[in-house]
C-alpha positions as CSV (number, residue, x, y, z in Angstrom):
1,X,-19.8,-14.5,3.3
2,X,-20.1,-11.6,5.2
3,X,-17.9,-12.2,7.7
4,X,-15.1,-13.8,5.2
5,X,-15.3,-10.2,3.2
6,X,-14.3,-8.6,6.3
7,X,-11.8,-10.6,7.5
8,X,-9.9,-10.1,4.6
9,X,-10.4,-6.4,4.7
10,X,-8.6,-6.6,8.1
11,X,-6.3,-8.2,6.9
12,X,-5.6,-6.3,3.8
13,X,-4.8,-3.7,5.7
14,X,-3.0,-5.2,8.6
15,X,-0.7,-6.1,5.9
16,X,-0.2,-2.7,4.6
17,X,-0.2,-1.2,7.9
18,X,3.2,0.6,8.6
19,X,3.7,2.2,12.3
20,X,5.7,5.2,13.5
21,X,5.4,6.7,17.1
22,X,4.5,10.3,17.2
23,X,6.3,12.6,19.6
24,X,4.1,16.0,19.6
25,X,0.9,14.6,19.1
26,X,0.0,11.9,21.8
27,X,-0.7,9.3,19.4
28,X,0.8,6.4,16.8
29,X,0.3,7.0,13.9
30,X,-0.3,4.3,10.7
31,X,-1.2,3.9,7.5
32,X,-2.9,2.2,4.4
33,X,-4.0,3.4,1.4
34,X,-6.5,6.2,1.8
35,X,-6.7,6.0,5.7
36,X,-4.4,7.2,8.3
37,X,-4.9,5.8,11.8
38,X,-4.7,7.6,15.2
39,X,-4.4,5.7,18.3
40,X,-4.6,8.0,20.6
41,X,-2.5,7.4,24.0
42,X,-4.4,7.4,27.3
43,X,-2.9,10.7,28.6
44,X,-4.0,12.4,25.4
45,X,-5.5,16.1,26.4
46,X,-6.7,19.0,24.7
47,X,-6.3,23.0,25.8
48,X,-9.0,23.4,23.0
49,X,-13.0,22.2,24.1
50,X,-12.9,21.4,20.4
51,X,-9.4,20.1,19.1
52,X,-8.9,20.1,15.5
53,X,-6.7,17.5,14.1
54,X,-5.1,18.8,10.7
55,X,-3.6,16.7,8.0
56,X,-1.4,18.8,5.4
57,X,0.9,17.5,2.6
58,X,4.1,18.5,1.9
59,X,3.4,21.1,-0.1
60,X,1.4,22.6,3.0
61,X,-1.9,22.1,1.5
62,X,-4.9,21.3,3.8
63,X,-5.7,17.2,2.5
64,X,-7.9,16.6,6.0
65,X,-9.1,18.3,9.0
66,X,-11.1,16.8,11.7
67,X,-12.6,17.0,15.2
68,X,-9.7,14.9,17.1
69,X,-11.3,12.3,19.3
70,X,-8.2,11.9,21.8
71,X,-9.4,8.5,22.6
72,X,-9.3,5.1,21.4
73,X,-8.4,4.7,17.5
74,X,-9.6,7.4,15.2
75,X,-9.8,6.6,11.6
76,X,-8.9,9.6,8.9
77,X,-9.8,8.8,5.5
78,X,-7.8,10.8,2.8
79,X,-7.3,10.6,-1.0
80,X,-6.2,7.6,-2.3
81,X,-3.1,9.5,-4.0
82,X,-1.6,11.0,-0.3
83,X,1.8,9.9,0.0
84,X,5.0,11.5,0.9
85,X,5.6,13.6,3.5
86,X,2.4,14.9,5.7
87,X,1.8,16.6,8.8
88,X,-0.2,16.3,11.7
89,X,-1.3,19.4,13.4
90,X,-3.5,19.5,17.2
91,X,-3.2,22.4,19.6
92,X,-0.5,24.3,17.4
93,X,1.9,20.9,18.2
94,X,2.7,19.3,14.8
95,X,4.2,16.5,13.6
96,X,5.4,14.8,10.1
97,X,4.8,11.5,9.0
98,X,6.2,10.2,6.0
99,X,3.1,8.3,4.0
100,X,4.0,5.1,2.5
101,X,3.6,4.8,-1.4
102,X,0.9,2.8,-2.8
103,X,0.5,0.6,-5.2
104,X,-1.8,1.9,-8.0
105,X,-4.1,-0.4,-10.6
106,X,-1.8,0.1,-13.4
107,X,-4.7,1.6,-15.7
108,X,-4.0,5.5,-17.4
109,X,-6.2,8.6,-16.2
């Protein structure tokens, strides 16, 4: 039961996963409600010993910031409610992304 739970997390979100290639950051960069994923690229470096991945909106407010793991796929959650515009920020190289809208529950706050 276990198992069938998870598949069908995975593929939840592989179904609302949208891709974009990054240019300044060395990742791709994809999406699905409340969780942006990082896949870093193999020639991913930092200057920093401790690199700090930053996540702002588009109003410039700070949503997320991180320790960036520059390998593999890194998971970010964020609020459910990021969408729009964000930006990615590592080693004073940024980058936007443009978060997909989600599709709420329908019930009033």
């Amino acid at each position: 039961m276990m198992i069938k739970k998870t598949l069908t997390l995975f593929a939840l979100a592989g179904l609302a996963h949208i891709g974009m290639a990054q240019a300044a950051i060395p990742a791709d960069v994809s999406a699905a409600p409340g969780l942006l994923f990082v896949n870093w690229h193999d020639n991913a470096s930092s200057s920093s010993a401790n690199p700090t991945l930053m996540i702002r909106n588009a109003s410039g407010d700070l949503l997320k910031q991180v320790p960036a793991e520059l390998k593999g796929m890194q998971q970010v959650r964020l609020p459910m409610r990021a969408q729009g515009n964000l930006t990615l920020s590592l080693d004073g190289e940024s980058d936007s992304y443009r978060m997909p809208y989600s599709v709420g529950s329908g019930r009033q706050r």
